[in-house]
Structure formats: structure tokens, C-alpha cells
VEXDREN-2710 file (C-alpha; in Angstrom, 1 decimal):
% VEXDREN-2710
k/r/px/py/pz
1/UNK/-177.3/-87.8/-80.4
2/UNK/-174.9/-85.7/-78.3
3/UNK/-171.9/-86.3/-76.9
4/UNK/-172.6/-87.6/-73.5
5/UNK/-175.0/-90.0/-75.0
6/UNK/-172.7/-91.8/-76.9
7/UNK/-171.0/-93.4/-73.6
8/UNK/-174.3/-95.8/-73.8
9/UNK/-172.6/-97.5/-76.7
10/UNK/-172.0/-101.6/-75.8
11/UNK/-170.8/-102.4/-78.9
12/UNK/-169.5/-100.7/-82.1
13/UNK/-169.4/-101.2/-86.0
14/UNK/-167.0/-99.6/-87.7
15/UNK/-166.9/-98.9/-91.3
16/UNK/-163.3/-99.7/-93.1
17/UNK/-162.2/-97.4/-95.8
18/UNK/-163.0/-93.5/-94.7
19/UNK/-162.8/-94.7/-90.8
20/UNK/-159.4/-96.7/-90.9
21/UNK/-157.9/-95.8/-94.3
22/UNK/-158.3/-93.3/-97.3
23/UNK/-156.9/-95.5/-100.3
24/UNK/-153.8/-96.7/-99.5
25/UNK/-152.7/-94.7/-96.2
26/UNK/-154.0/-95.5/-92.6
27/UNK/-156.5/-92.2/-91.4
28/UNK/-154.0/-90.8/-88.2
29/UNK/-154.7/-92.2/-85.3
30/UNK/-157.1/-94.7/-86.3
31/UNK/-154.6/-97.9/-85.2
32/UNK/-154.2/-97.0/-82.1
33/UNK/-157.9/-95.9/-81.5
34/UNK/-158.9/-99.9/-82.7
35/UNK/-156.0/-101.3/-80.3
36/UNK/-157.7/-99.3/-77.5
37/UNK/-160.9/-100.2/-78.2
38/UNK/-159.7/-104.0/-78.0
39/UNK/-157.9/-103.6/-74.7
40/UNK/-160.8/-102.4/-73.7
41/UNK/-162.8/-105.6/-74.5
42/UNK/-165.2/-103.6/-75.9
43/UNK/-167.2/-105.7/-78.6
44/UNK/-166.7/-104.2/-82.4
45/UNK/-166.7/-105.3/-85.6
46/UNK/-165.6/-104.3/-89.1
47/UNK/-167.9/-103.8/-91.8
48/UNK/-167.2/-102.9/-95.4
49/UNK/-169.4/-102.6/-98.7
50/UNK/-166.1/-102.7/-100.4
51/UNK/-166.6/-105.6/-103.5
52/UNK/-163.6/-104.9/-105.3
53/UNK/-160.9/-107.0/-103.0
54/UNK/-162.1/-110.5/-101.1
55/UNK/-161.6/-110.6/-97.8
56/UNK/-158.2/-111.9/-97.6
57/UNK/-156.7/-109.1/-99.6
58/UNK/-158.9/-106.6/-97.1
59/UNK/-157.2/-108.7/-94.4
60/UNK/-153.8/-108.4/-95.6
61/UNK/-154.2/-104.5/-96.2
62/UNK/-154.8/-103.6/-92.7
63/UNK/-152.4/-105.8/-91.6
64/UNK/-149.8/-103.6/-93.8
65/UNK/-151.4/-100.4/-92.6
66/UNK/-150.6/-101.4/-89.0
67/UNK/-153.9/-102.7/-88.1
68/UNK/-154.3/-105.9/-86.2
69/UNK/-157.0/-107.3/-87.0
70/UNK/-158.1/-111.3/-86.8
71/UNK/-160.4/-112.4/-90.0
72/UNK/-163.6/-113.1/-87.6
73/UNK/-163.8/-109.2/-87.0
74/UNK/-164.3/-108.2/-90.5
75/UNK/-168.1/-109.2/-91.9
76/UNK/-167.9/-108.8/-95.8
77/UNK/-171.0/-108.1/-98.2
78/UNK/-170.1/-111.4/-100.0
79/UNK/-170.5/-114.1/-97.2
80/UNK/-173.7/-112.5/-96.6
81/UNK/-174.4/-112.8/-100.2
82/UNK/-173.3/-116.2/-100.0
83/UNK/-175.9/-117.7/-97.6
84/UNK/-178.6/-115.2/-99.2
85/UNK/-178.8/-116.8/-102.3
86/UNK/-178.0/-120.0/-100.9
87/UNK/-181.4/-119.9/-99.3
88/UNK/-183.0/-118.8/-102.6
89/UNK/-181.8/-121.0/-104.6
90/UNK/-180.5/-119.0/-106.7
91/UNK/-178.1/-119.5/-109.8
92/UNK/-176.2/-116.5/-110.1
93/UNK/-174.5/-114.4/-113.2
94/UNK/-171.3/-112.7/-111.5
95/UNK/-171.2/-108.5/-112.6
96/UNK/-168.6/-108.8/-110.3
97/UNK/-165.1/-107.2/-109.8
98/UNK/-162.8/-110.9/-110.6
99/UNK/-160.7/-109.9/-107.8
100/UNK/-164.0/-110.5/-105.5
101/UNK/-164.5/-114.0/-107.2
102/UNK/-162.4/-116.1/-104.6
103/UNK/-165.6/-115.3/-102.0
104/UNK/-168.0/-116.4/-104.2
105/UNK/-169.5/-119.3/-105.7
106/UNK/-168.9/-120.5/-109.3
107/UNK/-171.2/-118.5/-111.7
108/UNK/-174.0/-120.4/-113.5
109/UNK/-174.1/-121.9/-117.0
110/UNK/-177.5/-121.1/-117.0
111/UNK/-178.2/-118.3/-114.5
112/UNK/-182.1/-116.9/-113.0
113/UNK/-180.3/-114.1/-111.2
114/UNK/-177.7/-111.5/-110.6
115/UNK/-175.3/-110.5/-108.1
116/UNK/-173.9/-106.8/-108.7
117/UNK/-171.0/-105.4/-106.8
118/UNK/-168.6/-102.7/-107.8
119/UNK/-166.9/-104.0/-110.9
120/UNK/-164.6/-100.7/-111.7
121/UNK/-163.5/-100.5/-115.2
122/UNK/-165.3/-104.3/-115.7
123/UNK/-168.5/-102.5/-115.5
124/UNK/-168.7/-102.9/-119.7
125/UNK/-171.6/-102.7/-121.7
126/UNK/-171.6/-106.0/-122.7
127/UNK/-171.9/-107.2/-119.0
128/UNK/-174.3/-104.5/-118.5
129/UNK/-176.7/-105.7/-121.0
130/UNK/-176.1/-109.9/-119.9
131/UNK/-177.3/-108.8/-116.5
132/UNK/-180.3/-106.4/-117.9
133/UNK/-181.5/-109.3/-120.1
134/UNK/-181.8/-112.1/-117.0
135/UNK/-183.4/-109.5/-115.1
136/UNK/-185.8/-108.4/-117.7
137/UNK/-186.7/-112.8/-118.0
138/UNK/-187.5/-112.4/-114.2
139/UNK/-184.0/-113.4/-112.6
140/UNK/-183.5/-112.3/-108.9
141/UNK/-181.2/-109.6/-108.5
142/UNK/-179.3/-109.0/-105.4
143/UNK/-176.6/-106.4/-104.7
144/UNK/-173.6/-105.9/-102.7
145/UNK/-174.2/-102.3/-102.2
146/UNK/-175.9/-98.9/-103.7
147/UNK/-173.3/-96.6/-102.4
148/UNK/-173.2/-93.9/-104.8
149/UNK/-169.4/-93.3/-104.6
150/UNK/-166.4/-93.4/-102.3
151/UNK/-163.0/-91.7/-101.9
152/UNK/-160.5/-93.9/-103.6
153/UNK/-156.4/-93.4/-104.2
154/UNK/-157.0/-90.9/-107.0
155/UNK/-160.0/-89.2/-105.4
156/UNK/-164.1/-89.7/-105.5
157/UNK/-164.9/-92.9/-107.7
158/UNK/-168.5/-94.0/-108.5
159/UNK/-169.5/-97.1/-106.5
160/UNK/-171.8/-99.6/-107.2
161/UNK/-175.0/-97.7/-106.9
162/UNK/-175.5/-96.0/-110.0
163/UNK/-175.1/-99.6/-111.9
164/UNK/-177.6/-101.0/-109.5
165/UNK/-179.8/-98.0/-110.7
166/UNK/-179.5/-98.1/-114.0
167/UNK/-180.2/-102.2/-114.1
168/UNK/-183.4/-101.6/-112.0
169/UNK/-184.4/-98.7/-114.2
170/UNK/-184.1/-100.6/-117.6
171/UNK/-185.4/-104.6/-116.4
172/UNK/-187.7/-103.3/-113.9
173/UNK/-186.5/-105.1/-111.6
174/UNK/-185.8/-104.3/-107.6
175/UNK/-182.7/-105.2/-106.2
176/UNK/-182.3/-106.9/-102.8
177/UNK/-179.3/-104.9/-101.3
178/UNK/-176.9/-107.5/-99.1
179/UNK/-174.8/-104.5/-98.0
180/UNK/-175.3/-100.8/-95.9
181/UNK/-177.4/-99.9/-95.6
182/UNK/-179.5/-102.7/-95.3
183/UNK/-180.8/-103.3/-92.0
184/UNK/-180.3/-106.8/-92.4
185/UNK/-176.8/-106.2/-93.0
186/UNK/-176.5/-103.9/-90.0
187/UNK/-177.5/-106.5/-87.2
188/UNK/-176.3/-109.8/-89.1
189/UNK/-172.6/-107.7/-87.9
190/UNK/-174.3/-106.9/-84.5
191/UNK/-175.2/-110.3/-83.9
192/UNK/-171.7/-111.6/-84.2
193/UNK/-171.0/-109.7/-81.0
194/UNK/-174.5/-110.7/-78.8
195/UNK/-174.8/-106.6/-79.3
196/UNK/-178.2/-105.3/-78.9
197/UNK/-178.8/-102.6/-82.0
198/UNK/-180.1/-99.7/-79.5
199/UNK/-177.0/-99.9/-77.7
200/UNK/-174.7/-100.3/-80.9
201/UNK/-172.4/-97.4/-82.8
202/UNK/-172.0/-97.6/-86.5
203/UNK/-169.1/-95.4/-87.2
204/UNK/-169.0/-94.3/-90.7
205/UNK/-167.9/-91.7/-93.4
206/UNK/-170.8/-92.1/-95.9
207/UNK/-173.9/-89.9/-94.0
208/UNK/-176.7/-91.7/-96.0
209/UNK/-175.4/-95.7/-96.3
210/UNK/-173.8/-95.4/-92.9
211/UNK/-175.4/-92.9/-90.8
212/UNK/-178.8/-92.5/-91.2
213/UNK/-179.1/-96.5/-92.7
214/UNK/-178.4/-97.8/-89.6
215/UNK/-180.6/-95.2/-87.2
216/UNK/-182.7/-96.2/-89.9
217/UNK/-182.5/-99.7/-88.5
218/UNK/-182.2/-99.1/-84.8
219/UNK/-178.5/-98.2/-84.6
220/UNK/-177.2/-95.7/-82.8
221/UNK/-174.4/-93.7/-85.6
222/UNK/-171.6/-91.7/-85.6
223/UNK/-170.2/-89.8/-88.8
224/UNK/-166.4/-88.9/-89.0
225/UNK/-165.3/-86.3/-91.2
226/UNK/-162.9/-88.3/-93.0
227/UNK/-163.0/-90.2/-96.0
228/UNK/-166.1/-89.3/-98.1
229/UNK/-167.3/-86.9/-96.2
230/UNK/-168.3/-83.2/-97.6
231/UNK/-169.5/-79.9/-96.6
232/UNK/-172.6/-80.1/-95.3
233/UNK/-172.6/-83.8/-94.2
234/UNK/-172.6/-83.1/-90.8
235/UNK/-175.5/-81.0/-90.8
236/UNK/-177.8/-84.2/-92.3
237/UNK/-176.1/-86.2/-89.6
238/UNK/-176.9/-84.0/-86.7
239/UNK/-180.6/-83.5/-87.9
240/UNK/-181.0/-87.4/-88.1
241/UNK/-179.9/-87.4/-84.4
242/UNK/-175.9/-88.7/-85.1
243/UNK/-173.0/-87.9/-83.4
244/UNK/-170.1/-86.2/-85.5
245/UNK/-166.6/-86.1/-84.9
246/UNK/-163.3/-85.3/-86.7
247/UNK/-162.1/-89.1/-86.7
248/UNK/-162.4/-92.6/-85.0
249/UNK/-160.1/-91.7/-82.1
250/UNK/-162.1/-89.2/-81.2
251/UNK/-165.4/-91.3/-81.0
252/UNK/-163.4/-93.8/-79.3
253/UNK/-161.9/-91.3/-76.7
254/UNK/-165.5/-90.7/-76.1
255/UNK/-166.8/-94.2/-75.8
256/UNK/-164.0/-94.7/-73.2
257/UNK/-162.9/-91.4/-72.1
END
């Protein structure tokens, strides 16, 4: 992707921590580059494999980072979740973060399957080995995300991912990921806005959940260096066919510029 082809953009979905905050600070710029992009009446939405805070606390932390944002723009891992195992039937054991438990529904006396997010320091081995003995009986396992780490308040922190890997390595099971960079993921946001993938931007700091997941799925992407991003980043993203810029208000200057 180059620079002039990014005008084609309709739509846009733009990732939350790395593209309009870095722990607890807004990225510069970044407020005023969403406000534009709404004055604009250009479709977007806000998507986030964050699983540590429910939606109302994500909510309520832009809000007191300056952003406006109304709840229907943000699309969460856990609705999606939700509905998913809705459909299957499923009766889940929570290796969740409890923060995220307001989002979800009440775990199962008896569960047949696991829902994973990032659980931080909950992550213990007892919970470890609860999930990797439902899994190993044949219980569905579905998770919120396989990011491998993000850039927190204190610097990079491991993510979800290596948990999900380790669970799928010991049970043998496979793990249905809800989150990025899941294609279903990717146009269940899109399809909020009526916006066709081809002509969509996912703007994110993560080259391989972000980026490459959602050319992966018929996206157009854009990486920023921001957040998570590291030397070399760029280079992956370029070669996948992304745009790359220094930050949202840049991309946005060049949806709209």
C-alpha cells in the first residue's frame, strides 16, 4: 500500500491502546485526529483485544483521556465471545481477568469449555491446570486473543498468547480465537458500519495481530509506530503491502488531507 492509495479508505478500524493511548497517557494528537475523523462522517470503529477491563471501564478511560467516544463505537472481544458460545452451547470455565467478568456470563458449575483472556498476575497454576484438564476431557476452548505482548504502564507485558499456547500444547486442543486477528473478528467490526472490507483501514500497532491479520482477511492496514511497535516492524508491514506512518493523525491527515 502507498500513500496515495490509502485515500480509497471508506471506513476505518482503529485499534485502542498503541493508536489512542500507551498505558495511561493519550498518544499526541490522537484526540483530535478521532474528532476529525467524526466531523468528517467518516465511518470507524474501535476495536480492542484488551480482556483485562470490561467495556465500561475502556469507556470511561477514553473519556478521561479526552476522547469522546459513544459505547456503540467500541466492539469488544467479549460480546463477541458472548454470542460465540451462545450459539455452541457452550458452558464455560472463566481463566479470565475478574475485572472482565461484568461482560460475561456466569461461569459453569460443570463446565465443557474454556474461555481464555489475559488474566495478568491471575494467570496461576492452579487455574492453568483447571483449564488444561477440561480441555484435555474434550471441552471447547475459545480465546479472546493470542497477542503475544503489548506495551503496558511499566513497559512490554506478555498478553494472552503464550497462555493460549501453552493450553493448546499440553490438552491438544485448538483454540478458536474471538479476537485480532481473526477474520471473523475483523468484519463482525466492519459490519457495524455497512463497510465493505476492501475498502476498510485497520490502524494498528501490533504488525502481526493487526496488520498483516486483517490483509490477511481482506482489509486494507496501516501500522503506526507507536505503542508496541519495534525496529524492524515497518519493514514486515511494507512487504505485506501496509501503509506505515508515525501516528493516527498522520493516517488520518492522509485519509482526509
Amino acid at each position: 500500500m502507498t500513500p496515495k492509495s490509502i485515500s480509497e479508505a471508506r471506513a476505518a478500524l482503529l485499534d485502542i491502546s498503541g493508536v489512542l493511548y500507551e498505558g495511561d497517557t493519550a498518544l499526541p494528537g490522537a484526540a483530535d485526529a478521532l474528532a476529525r475523523l467524526r466531523a468528517a462522517g467518516f465511518p470507524f470503529r474501535l476495536i480492542t483485544n484488551t480482556s483485562r477491563s470490561p467495556k465500561r471501564a475502556i469507556l470511561d478511560k477514553l473519556t478521561r483521556l479526552g476522547f469522546a467516544v459513544r459505547a456503540d463505537e467500541v466492539v469488544t472481544t467479549a460480546s463477541v465471545a458472548c454470542a460465540a458460545m451462545k450459539a455452541d452451547g457452550a458452558k464455560p470455565y472463566l481463566l479470565v481477568h475478574p475485572d472482565l467478568l461484568e461482560d460475561l456470563p456466569d461461569e459453569a458449575a460443570e463446565p465443557d469449555a474454556v474461555l481464555l483472556g489475559d488474566a495478568a498476575q491471575h494467570f496461576t497454576y492452579e487455574r492453568l491446570n483447571t483449564a488444561f484438564r477440561i480441555l484435555l476431557e474434550g471441552g471447547k476452548f475459545y480465546a479472546l486473543g493470542k497477542n503475544r505482548y503489548f506495551k503496558g504502564t511499566s513497559g512490554l507485558e506478555l498478553d494472552a498468547g503464550p497462555f493460549v499456547a501453552a493450553l493448546e500444547y499440553a490438552s491438544g486442543a485448538e483454540a478458536r480465537l474471538i479476537g485480532k486477528p481473526s477474520p471473523d473478528y475483523f468484519r463482525e467490526a466492519a459490519k457495524e458500519i455497512d463497510a465493505d472490507p476492501a475498502t476498510t483501514l485497520m490502524v494498528g500497532d501490533d504488525v502481526e495481530a493487526d496488520v498483516l491479520g486483517a490483509i490477511e482477511a481482506g482489509f486494507m492496514a496501516a501500522l503506526v509506530r507507536e505503542g508496541k511497535f519495534r525496529d524492524g516492524d515497518d519493514e514486515t508491514a511494507k512487504k505485506g503491502g501496509a501503509y506505515v506512518a508515525a501516528s493516527l493523525e498522520e493516517i488520518v491527515e492522509a485519509l482526509l488531507g
